[in-house]
MARBARO-341347 format. One line per 8 residues: number of its first residue (from 0); their letters; for each residue x, y, z of C-alpha. Coordinates in Angstrom, 1 decimal, always signed. Example, Ala and Ser with C-alpha at 12.3 -4.5 7.8 and 13.67 -1.06 7.14 Angstrom:
% residues 2
0) as) +12.3:-4.5:+7.8 ~ +13.7:-1.1:+7.1;
***
This chain:
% residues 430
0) xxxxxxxx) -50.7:-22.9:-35.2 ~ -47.6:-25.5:-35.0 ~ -45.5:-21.9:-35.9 ~ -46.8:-19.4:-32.9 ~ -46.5:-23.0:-30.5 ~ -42.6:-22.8:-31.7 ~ -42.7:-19.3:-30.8 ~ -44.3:-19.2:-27.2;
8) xxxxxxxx) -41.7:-22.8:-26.7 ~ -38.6:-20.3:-28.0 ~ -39.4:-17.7:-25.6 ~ -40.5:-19.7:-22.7 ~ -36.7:-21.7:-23.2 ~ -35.5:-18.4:-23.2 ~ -37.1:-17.2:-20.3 ~ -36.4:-20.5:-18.3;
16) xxxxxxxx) -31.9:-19.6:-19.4 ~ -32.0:-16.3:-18.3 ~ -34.0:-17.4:-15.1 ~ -31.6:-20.1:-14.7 ~ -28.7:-17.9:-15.4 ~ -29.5:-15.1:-12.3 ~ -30.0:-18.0:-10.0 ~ -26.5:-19.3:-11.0;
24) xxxxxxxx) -25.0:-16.0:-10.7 ~ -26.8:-15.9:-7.1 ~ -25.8:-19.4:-6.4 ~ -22.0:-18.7:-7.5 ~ -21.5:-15.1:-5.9 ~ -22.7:-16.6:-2.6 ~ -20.6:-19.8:-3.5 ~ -17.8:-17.5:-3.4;
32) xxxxxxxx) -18.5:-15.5:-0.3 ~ -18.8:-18.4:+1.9 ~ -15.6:-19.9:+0.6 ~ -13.8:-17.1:+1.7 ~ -11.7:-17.2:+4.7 ~ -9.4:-15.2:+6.8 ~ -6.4:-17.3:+5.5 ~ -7.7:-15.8:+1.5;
40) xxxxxxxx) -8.2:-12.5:+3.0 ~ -5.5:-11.8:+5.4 ~ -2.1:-10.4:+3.0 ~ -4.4:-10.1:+0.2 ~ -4.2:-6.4:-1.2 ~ -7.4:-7.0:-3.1 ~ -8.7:-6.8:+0.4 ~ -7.9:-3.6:+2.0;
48) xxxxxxxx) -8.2:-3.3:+5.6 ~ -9.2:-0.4:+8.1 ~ -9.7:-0.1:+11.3 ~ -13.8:+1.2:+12.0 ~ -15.2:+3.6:+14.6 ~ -18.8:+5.1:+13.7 ~ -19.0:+7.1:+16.1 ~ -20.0:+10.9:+15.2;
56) xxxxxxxx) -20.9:+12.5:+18.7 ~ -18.3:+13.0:+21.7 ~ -19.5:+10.3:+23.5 ~ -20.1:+6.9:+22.9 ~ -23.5:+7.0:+24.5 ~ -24.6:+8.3:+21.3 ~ -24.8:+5.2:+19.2 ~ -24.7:+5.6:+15.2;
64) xxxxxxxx) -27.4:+4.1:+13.8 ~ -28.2:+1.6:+11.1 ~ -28.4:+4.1:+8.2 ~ -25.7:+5.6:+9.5 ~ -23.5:+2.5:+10.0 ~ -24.5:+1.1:+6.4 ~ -23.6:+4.7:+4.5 ~ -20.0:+4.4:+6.4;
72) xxxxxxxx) -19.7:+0.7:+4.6 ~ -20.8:+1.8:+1.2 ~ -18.0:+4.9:+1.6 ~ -15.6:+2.0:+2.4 ~ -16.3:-0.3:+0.0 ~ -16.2:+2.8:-3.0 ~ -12.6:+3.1:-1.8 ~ -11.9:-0.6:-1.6;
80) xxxxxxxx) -11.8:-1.9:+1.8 ~ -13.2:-5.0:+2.5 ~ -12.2:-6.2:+6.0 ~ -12.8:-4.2:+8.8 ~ -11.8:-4.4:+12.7 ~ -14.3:-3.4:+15.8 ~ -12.3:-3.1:+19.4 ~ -15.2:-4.6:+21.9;
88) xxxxxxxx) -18.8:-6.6:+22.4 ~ -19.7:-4.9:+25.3 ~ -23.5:-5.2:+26.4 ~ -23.9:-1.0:+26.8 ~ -22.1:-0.8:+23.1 ~ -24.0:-1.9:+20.6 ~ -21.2:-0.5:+17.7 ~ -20.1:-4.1:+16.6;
96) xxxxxxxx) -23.3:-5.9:+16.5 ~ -25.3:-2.9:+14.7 ~ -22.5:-3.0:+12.4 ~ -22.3:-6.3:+11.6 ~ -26.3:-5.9:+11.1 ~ -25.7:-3.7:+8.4 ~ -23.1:-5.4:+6.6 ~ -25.8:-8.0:+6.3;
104) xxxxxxxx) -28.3:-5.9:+5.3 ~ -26.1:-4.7:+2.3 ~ -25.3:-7.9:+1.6 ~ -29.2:-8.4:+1.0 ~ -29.7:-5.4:-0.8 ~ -26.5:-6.0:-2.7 ~ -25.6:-9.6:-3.8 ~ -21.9:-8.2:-5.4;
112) xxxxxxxx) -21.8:-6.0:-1.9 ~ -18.4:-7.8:+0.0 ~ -17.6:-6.9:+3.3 ~ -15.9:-8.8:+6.3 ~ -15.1:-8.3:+9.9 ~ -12.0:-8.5:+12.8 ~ -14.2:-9.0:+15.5 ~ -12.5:-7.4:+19.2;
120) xxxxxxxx) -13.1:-8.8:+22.1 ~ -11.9:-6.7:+25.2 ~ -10.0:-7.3:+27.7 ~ -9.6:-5.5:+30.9 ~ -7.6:-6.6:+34.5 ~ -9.5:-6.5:+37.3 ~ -10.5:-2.7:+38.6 ~ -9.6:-1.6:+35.0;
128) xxxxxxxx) -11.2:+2.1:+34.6 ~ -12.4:+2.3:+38.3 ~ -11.4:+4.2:+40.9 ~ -9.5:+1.7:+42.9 ~ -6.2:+0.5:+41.6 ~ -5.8:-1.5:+38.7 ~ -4.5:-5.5:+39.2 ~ -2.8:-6.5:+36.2;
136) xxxxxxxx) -2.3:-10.0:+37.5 ~ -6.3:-10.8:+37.7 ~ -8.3:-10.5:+34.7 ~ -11.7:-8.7:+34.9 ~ -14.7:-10.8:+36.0 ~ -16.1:-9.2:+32.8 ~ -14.2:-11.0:+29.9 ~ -15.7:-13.8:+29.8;
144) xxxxxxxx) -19.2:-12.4:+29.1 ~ -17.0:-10.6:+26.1 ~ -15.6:-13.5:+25.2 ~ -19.3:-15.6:+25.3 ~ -20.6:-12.4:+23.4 ~ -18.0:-12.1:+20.6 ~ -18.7:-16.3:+20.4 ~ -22.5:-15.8:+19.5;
152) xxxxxxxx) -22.1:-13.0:+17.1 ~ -19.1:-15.2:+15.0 ~ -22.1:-17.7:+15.0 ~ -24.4:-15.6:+13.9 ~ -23.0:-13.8:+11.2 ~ -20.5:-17.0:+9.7 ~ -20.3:-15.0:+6.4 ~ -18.6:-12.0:+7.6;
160) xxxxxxxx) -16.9:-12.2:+10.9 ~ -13.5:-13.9:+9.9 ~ -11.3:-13.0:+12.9 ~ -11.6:-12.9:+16.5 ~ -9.2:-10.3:+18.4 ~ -8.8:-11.4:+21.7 ~ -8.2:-8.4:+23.2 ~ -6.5:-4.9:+22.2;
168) xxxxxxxx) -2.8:-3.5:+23.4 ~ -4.2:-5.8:+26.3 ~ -0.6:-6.9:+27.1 ~ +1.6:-4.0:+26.6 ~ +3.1:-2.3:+29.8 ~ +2.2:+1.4:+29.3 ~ -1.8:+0.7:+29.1 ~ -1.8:+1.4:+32.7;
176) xxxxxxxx) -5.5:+1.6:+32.8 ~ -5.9:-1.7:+31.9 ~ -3.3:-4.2:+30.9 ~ -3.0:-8.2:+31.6 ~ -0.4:-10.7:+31.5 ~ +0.1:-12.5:+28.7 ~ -1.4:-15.8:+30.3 ~ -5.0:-14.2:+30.7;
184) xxxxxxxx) -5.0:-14.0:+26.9 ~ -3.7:-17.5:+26.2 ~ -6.2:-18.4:+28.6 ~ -8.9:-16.8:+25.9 ~ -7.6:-18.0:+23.2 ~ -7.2:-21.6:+24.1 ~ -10.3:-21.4:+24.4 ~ -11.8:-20.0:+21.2;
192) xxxxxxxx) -9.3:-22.4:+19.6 ~ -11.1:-25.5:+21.3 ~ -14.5:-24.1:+20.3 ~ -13.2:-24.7:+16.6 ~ -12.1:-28.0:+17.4 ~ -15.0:-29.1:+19.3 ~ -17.3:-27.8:+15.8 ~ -18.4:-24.9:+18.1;
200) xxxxxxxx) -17.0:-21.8:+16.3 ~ -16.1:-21.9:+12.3 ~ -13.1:-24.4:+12.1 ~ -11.6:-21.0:+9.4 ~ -12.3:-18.4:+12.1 ~ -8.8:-16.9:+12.8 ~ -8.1:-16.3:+16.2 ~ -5.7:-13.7:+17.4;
208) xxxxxxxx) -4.8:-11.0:+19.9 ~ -3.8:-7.4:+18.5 ~ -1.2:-5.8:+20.5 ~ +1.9:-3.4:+20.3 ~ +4.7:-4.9:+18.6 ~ +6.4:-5.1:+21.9 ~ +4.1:-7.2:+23.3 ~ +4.8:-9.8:+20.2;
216) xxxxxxxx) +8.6:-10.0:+21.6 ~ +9.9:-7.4:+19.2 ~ +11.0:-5.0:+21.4 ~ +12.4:-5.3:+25.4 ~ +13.2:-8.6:+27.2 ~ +11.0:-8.1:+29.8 ~ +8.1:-9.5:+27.5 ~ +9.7:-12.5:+26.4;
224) xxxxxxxx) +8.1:-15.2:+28.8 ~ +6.6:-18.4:+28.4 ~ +3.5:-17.8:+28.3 ~ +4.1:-15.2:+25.5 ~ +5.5:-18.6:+23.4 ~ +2.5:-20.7:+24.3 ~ +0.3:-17.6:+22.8 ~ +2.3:-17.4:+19.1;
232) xxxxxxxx) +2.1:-21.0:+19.1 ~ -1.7:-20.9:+20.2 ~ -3.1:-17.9:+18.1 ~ -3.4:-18.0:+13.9 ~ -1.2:-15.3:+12.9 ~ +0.4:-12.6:+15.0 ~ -1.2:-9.2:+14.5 ~ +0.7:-6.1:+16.0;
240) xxxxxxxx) +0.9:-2.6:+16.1 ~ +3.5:+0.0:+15.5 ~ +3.0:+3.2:+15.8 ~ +6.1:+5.6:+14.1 ~ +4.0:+9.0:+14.8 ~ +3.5:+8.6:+18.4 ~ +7.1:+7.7:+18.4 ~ +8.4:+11.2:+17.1;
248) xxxxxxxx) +7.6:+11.8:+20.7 ~ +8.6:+8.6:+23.1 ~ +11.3:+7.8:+20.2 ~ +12.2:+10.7:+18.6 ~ +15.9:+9.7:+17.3 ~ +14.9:+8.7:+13.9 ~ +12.6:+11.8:+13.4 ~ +15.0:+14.7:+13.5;
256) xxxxxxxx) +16.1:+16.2:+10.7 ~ +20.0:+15.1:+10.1 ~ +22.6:+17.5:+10.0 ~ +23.5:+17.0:+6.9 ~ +20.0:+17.6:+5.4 ~ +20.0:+21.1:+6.4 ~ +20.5:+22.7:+2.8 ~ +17.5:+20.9:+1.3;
264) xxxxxxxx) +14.0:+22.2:+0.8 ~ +11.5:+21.9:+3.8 ~ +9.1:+20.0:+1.5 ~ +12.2:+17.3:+0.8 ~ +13.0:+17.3:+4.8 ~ +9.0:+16.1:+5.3 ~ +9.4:+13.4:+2.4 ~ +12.5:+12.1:+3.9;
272) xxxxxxxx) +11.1:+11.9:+7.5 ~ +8.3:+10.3:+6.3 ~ +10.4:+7.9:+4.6 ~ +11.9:+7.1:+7.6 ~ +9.3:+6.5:+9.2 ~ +8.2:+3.9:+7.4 ~ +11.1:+2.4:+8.1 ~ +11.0:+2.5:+11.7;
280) xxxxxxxx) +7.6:+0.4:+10.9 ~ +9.4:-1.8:+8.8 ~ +12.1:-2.3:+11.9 ~ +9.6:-3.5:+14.5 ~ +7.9:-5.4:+12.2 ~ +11.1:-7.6:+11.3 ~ +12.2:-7.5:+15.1 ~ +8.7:-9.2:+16.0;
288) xxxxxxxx) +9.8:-11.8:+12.7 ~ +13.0:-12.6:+14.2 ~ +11.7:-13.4:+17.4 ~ +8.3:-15.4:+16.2 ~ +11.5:-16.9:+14.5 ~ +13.6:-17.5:+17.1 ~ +10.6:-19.7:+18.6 ~ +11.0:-22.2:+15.8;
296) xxxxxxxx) +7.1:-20.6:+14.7 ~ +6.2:-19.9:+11.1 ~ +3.2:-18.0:+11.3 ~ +1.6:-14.8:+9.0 ~ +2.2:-11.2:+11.2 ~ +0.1:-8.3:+9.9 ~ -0.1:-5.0:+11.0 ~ -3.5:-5.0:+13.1;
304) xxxxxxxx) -3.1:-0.8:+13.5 ~ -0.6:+1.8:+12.3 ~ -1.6:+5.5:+11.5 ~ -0.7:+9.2:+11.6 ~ -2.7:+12.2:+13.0 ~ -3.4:+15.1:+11.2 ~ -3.9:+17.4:+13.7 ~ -2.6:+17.8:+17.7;
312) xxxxxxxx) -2.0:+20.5:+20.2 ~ +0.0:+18.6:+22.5 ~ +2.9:+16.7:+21.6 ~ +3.2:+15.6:+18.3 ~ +2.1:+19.5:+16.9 ~ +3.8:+22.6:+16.6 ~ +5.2:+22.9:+20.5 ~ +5.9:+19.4:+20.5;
320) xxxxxxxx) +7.5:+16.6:+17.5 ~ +6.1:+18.5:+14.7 ~ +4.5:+15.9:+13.4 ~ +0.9:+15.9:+13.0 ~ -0.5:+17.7:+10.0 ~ -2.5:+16.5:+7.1 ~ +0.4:+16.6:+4.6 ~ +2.6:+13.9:+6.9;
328) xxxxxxxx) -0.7:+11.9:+7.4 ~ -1.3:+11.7:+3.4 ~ +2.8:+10.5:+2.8 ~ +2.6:+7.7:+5.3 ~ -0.8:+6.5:+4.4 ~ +0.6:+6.1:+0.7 ~ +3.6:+4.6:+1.7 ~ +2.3:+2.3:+4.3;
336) xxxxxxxx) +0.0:+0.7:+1.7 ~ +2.8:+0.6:-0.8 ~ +4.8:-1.7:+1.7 ~ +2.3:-3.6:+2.8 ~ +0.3:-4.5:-0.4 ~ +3.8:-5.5:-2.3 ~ +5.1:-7.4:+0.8 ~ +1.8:-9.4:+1.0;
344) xxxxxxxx) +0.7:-7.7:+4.9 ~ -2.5:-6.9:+5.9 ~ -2.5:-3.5:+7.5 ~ -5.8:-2.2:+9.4 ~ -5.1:+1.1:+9.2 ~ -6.1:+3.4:+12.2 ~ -8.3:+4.7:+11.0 ~ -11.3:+5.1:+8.6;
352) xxxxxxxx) -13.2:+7.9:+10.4 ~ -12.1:+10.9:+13.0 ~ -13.7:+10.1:+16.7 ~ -14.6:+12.9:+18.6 ~ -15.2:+11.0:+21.6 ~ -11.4:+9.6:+22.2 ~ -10.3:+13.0:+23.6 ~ -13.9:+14.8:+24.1;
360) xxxxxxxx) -12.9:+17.7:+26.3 ~ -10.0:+18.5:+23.6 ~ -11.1:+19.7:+20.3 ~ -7.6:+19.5:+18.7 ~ -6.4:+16.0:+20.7 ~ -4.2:+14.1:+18.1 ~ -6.7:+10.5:+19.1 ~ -9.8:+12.9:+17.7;
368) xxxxxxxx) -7.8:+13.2:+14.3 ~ -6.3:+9.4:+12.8 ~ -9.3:+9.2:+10.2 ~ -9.0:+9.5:+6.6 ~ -12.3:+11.3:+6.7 ~ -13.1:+14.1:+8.4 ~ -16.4:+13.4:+11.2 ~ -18.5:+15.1:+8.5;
376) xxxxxxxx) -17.2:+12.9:+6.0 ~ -14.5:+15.5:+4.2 ~ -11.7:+13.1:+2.6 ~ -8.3:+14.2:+4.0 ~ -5.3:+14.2:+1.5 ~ -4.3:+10.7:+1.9 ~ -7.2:+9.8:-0.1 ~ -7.6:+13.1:-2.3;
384) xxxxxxxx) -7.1:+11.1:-5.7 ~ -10.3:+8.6:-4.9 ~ -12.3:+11.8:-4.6 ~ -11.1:+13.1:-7.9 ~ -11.5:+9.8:-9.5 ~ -15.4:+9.9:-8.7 ~ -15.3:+6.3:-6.5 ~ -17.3:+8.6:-3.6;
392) xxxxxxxx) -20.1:+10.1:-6.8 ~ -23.5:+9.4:-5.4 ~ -22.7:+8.6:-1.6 ~ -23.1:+10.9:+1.5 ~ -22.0:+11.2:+5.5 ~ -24.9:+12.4:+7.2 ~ -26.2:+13.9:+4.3 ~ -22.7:+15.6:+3.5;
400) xxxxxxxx) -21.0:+14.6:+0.2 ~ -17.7:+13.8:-0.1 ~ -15.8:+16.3:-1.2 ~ -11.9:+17.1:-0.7 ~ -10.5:+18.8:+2.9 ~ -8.5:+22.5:+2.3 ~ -11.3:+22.6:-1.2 ~ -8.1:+20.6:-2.5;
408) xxxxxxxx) -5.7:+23.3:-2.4 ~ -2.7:+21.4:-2.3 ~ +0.0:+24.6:-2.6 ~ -1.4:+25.4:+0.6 ~ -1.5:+22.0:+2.4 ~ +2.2:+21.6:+1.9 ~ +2.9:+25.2:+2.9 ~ +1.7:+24.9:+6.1;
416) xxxxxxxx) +3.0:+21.3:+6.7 ~ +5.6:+21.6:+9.8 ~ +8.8:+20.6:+9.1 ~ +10.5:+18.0:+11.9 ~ +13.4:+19.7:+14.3 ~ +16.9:+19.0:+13.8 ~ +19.1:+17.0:+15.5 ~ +21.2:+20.3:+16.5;
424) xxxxxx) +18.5:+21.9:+18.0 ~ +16.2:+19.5:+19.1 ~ +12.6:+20.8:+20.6 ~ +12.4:+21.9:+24.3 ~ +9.1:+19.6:+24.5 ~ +11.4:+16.3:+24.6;
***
């Protein structure tokens, strides 16, 4: 009797330690998650970041669903992102709430499942996509209903939403549909900033504005204004944009093929374009440094969007800067990440999934073709080597499996990769 009571005491101990021991684990993974802050994440290469669209129809009336919007996160996590960034809150848009509703979800399901979010807000002048003619020196009477909007869902989901973008390429000159001054989004972030102070909004929610590097101060005079200082000064790290392939166009000086390249192979002219590239990214990056510099300001600057088409009939394709095609696209994702990771940047790459809707009426519009994945969730060549490696196994796009664009003939891809004009005989399109 005293023998089988030692027994049943053994087992219920050992019953109570491994009870005790998934509770810990619980206790600690969600320790962990809610310790986590922009400030760990942001420069972190453990935490890859991408810039999110789920959009699958060619308009965004169509909104993906939950399923849909949960399958998109589990193909993202596989490849090892962990941050995402959503462009707008607006009431008719339910894109950044539903997703942030199934990041929670997963987390439920999934207690290891990490995932975290660069909430946009947008922000428009007033008559912004009307047909009267846009003010840029009066804000929309709709941003502060973004603002309020992006507010409630930072407080709602604490555990994921890290950032706060107020507003995108809001600033920038050549969004003529649109743009402010730079004082309408000090204005915003001022006030997001006293929200943390006041014990209102998460005193490690990061606050920032995402915007062309120009509009950082890294490129013509014009931009460099007061209010532009108050706003590095105001804001918790500076995240711009730069944007090499639409360049080859508006730019197109460091694309061309040198002179002096001419006898190498066309494969070795694409590499070395590629590479320079990368460092025309690299130059607007360190111009936007040396003038957050000039300021007297230390503060982080990540690369809130960067990324190459694979695909356009207009001017970055064949008849134009030669510079969309999936080969390209596949170089400068490698590369980008290789800079970024080693030099401690975040970099939401643009972006994680084509959009049909960005250019609707034009199949073969460069906007339509920036993902990694194809709408019907083919991986492009960028990310070839995480389908070989088996990290997609398991998971679908609208019941497609992931399998590898061009059935991974990669002869081919390069073959039909378009090599960059020279600088002798530079294209008629310019």
């Amino acid at each position: 009797m005293k023998y089988n009571l030692s027994i049943s005491m053994c087992m219920l101990l050992g019953l109570m330690m491994v009870s005790f021991g998934q509770d810990r684990k619980v206790e600690n993974v969600m320790q962990i998650q809610k310790q986590v802050t922009a400030k760990d994440i942001l420069g972190n290469p453990d935490y890859l970041a991408i810039s999110y669209g789920g959009y699958r129809k060619k308009s965004r009336g169509i909104q993906p669903t939950i399923p849909q919007l949960k399958e998109d996160m589990k193909i993202l996590s596989a490849m090892g992102v962990k941050v995402i960034r959503t462009y707008n809150v607006q009431p008719e848009l339910a894109h950044a709430s539903n997703t942030l509703k199934a990041i929670s979800e997963l987390k439920k399901e999934d207690e290891d499942f990490e995932m975290y979010v660069m909430l946009g807000a947008w922000i428009d002048c007033l008559n912004a996509w009307t047909d009267k003619v846009p003010n840029h020196y009066v804000e929309s009477p709709n941003n502060a209903g973004e603002i309020d909007r992006a507010v409630a869902l930072a407080n709602q989901y604490p555990e994921i939403v890290k950032i706060i973008a107020v507003g995108n390429e809001a600033m920038v000159k050549w969004a003529t549909s649109y743009h402010v001054q730079p004082d309408v989004i000090l204005k915003w972030v001022n006030h997001l900033q006293d929200l943390k102070t006041n014990g209102k909004l998460s005193k490690d929610l990061w606050i920032t504005s995402s915007d062309d590097f120009a509009s950082w101060g890294g490129g013509e005079d014009i931009y460099h204004v007061k209010a532009l200082e108050d706003l590095v000064k105001a804001v918790d790290y500076i995240s711009m944009h730069t944007y090499p392939f639409h360049n080859t166009h508006y730019n197109p000086e460091f694309w061309h093929v040198p002179n002096t390249h001419d006898g190498m192979s066309d494969n070795t002219k694409i590499e070395m374009a590629m590479e320079r590239a990368i460092k025309f990214s690299q130059n607007q990056y360190n111009r936007v440094a040396n003038y957050i510099k000039s300021l007297g300001v230390k503060k982080p600057i990540h690369i809130g969007e960067t990324g190459w088409a694979s695909v356009s009939s207009g001017l970055y394709g064949e008849n134009g800067s030669r510079a969309a095609d999936e080969y390209k696209q596949g170089l400068f994702y490698q590369r980008m990440r290789a800079w970024t990771n080693k030099a401690g940047i975040s970099c939401f790459y643009f972006e994680a999934f084509n959009e049909q809707w960005k250019d609707a009426e034009n199949p073969h519009g460069s906007e339509n073709h920036f993902g990694l994945f194809t709408t019907d969730g083919k991986g492009k060549f960028p990310i070839w080597g995480l389908v070989d490696e088996g990290v997609f196994d398991g998971l679908t796009r609208d019941r497609s499996t992931i399998v590898k664009t061009h059935d991974g003939n990669k002869a081919n891809l390069i073959k039909d990769a378009l090599v960059p004009p020279t600088k002798e005989a530079p294209n008629t399109s310019y």
